[in-house]
DOMARRO-860050 format. One record per residue: residue in one letter; x, y, z of N, C-alpha, C in turn. Coordinates in pm, whole numbers, padded with zeros to 5 digits, always signed. Each point is the difference from the previous one (the first is absolute). Layout:
AXYZXYZXYZ
...
***
This chain:
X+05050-17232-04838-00061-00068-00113-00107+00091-00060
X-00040-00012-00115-00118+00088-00076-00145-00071+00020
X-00076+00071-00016-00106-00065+00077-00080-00015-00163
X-00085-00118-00010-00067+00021-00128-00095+00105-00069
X+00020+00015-00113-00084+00060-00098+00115+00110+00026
X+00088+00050+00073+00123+00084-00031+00102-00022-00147
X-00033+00148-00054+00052-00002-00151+00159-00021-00019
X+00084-00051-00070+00144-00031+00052+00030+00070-00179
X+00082+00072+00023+00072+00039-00130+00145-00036-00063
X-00079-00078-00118+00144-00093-00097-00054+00038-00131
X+00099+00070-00088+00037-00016-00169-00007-00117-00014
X-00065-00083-00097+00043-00116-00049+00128-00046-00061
X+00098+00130-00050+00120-00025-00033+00108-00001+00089
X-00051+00030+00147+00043-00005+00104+00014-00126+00079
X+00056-00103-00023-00059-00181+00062+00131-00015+00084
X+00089+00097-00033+00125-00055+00118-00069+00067+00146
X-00128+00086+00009-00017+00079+00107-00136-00052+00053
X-00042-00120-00016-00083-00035+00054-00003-00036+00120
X-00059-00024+00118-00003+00023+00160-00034-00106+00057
X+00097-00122-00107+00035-00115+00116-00030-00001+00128
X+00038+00049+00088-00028-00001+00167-00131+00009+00013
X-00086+00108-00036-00144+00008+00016-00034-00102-00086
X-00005-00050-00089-00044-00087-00074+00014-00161+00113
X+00109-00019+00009+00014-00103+00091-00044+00024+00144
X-00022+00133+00035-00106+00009+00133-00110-00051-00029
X-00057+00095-00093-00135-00030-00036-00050-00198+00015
X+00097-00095-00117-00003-00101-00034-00024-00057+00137
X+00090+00017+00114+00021-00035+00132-00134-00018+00051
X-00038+00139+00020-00144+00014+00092-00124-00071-00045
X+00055-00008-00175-00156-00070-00093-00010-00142+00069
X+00163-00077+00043-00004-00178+00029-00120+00022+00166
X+00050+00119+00059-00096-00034+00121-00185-00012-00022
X-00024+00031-00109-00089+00005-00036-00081-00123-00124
X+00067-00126+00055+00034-00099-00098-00121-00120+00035
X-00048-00039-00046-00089-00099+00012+00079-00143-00029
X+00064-00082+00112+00086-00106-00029+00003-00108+00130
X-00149-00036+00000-00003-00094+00114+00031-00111-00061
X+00059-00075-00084+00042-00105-00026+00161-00026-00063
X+00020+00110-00053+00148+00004-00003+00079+00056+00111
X-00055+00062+00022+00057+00116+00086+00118+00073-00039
X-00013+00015-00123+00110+00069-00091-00088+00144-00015
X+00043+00122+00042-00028+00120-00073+00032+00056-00057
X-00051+00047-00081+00091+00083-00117-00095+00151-00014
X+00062+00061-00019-00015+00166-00053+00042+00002-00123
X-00040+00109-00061+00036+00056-00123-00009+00188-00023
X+00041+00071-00045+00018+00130-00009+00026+00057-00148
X-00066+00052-00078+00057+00047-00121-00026+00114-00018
X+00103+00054-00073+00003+00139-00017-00044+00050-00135
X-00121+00108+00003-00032-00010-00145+00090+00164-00098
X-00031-00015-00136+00054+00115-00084-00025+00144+00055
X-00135-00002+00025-00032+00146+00079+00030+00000+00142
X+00092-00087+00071+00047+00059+00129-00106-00121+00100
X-00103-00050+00003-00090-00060+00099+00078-00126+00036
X-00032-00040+00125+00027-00102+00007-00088-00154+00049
X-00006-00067-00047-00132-00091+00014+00065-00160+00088
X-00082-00068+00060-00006-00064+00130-00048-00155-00043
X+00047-00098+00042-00057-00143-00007+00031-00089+00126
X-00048-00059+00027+00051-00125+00125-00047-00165-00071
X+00049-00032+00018-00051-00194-00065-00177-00014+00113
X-00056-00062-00079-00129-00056+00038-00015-00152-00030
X+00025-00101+00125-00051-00117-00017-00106-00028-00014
X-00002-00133-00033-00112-00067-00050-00021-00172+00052
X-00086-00040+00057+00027-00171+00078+00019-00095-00144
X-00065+00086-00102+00016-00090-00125+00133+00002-00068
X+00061+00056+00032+00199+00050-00036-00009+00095-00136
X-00088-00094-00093+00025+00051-00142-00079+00116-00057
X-00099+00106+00157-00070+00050-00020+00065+00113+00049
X+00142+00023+00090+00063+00060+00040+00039+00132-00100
X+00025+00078+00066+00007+00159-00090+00170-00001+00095
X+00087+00076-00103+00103+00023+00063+00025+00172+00000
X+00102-00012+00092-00047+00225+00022+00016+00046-00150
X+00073-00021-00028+00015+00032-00169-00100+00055-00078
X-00121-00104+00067-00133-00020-00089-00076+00124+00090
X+00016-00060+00114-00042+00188+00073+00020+00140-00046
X+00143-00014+00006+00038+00085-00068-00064+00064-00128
X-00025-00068-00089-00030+00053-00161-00141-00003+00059
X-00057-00056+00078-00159+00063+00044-00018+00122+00059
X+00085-00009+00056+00048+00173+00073-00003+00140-00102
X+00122-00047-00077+00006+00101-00123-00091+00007-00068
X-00103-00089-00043-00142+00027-00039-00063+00064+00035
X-00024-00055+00138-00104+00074+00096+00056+00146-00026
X+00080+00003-00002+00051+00176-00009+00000+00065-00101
X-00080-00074-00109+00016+00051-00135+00077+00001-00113
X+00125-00072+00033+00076-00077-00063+00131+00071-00030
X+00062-00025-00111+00148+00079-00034+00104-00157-00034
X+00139+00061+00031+00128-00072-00052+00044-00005+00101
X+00068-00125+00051+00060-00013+00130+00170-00025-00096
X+00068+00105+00059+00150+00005-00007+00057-00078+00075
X-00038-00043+00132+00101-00113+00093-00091-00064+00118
X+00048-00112+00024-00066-00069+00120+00113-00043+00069
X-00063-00013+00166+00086-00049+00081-00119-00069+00111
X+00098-00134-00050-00109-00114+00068+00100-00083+00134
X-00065-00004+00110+00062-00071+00144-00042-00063+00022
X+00041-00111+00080-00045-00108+00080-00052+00026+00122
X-00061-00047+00100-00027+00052+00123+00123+00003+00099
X+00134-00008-00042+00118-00016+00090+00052+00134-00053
X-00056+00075-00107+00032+00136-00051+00077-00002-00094
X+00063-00164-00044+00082+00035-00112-00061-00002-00145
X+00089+00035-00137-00121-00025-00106+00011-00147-00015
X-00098+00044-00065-00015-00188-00080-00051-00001-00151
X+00000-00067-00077+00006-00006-00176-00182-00031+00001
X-00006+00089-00137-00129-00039+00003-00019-00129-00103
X-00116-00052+00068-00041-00161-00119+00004+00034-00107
X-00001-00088-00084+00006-00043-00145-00191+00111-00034
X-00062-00052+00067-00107+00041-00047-00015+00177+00031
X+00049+00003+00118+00002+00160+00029+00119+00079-00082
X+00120-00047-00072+00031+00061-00106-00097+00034-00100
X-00039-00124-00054-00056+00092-00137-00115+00095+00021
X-00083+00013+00117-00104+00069+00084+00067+00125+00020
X+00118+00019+00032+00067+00139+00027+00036+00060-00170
X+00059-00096-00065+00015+00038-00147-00135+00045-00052
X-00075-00038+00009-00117+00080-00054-00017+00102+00061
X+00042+00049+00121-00031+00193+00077+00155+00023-00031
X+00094-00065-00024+00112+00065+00034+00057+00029-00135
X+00030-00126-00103+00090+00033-00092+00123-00086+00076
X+00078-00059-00117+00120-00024+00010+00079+00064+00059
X+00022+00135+00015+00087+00137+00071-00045-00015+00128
X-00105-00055+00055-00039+00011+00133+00086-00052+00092
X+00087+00097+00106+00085-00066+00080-00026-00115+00084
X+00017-00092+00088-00002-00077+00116+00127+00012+00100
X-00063+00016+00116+00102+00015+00083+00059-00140+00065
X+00143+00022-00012+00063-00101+00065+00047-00003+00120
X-00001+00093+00058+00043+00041+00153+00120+00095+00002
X+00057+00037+00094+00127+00122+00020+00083-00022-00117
X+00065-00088+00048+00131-00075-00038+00013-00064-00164
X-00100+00002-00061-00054-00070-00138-00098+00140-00097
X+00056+00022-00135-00055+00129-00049-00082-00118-00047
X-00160+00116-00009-00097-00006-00056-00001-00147-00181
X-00107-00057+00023-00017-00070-00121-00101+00084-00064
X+00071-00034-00162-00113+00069-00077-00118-00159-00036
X-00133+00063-00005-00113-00109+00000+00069-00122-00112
X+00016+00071-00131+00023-00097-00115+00112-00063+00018
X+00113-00006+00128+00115-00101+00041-00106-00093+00049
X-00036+00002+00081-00105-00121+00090-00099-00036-00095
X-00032+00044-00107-00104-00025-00077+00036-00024-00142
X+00115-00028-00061+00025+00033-00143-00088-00097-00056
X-00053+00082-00108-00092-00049-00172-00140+00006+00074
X-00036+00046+00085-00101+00078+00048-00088+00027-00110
X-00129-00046+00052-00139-00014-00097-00059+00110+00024
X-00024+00127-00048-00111+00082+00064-00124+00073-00084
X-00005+00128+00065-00171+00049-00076+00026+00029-00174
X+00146+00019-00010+00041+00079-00125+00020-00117-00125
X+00000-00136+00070+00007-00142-00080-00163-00057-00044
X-00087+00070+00066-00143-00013-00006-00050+00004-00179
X+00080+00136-00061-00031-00007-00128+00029-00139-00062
X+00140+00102-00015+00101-00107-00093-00062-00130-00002
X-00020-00069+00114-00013-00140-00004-00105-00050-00066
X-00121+00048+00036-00148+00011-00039-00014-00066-00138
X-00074-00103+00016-00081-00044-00194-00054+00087-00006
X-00038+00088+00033-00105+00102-00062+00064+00128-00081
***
């Protein structure tokens, strides 16, 4: 496995060669690191950004439920913390290692770092979703004008 802050090299026009396996390692190791004493559901998350990095989330409960952060949300805190960029693909697991879909709310949260083009992983056996299938008519930063009374 690559150990973090290790630089990973991808073309952005390159998306059939992205590194699923490490990506879904990564996602793996993030669920052990999961704050989920009341579900006991863990989840990881892993995304891979335009310049090659790859950034880290685990779900964080909350006793109040609705205060809950899901890795997703880790995730895009991650890529901050790191200074930010374009995440080309995520690969999000359950704590049993398989993936799992991200919420309604953690779509449009990834659409804002990712873009519609942003892959999601579906596991081996299932090619990649692009964000704007799971998300179509997607609201984002670029609708901010347009919409505006101002």
């Amino acid at each position: 496995m690559f150990t973090q802050g290790e630089v990973y090299c991808l073309a952005v026009s390159s998306l059939n060669e992205i590194p699923w396996d490490v990506l879904r390692a990564h996602a793996r190791n993030a669920t052990t690191k999961s704050y989920a004493p009341y579900s006991h559901v863990t989840v990881g998350a892993a995304g891979y950004t335009s310049d090659g990095r790859i950034v880290e989330g685990s779900n964080v409960e909350n006793a109040s439920y609705g205060l809950t952060l899901c890795a997703e949300c880790s995730l895009v805190s991650d890529l901050t913390r790191q200074g930010g960029g374009h995440l080309v693909a995520v690969a999000i697991v359950a704590g049993d290692g398989q993936p799992i879909a991200p919420c309604g709310r953690c779509r449009q949260l990834l659409f804002e770092h990712g873009g519609g083009e942003m892959l999601v992983d579906a596991g081996d056996d299932a090619p990649a979703h692009r964000l704007r299938e799971l998300l179509p008519g997607a609201f984002g930063p670029n609708d901010l004008g347009a919409r505006s009374n101002q």
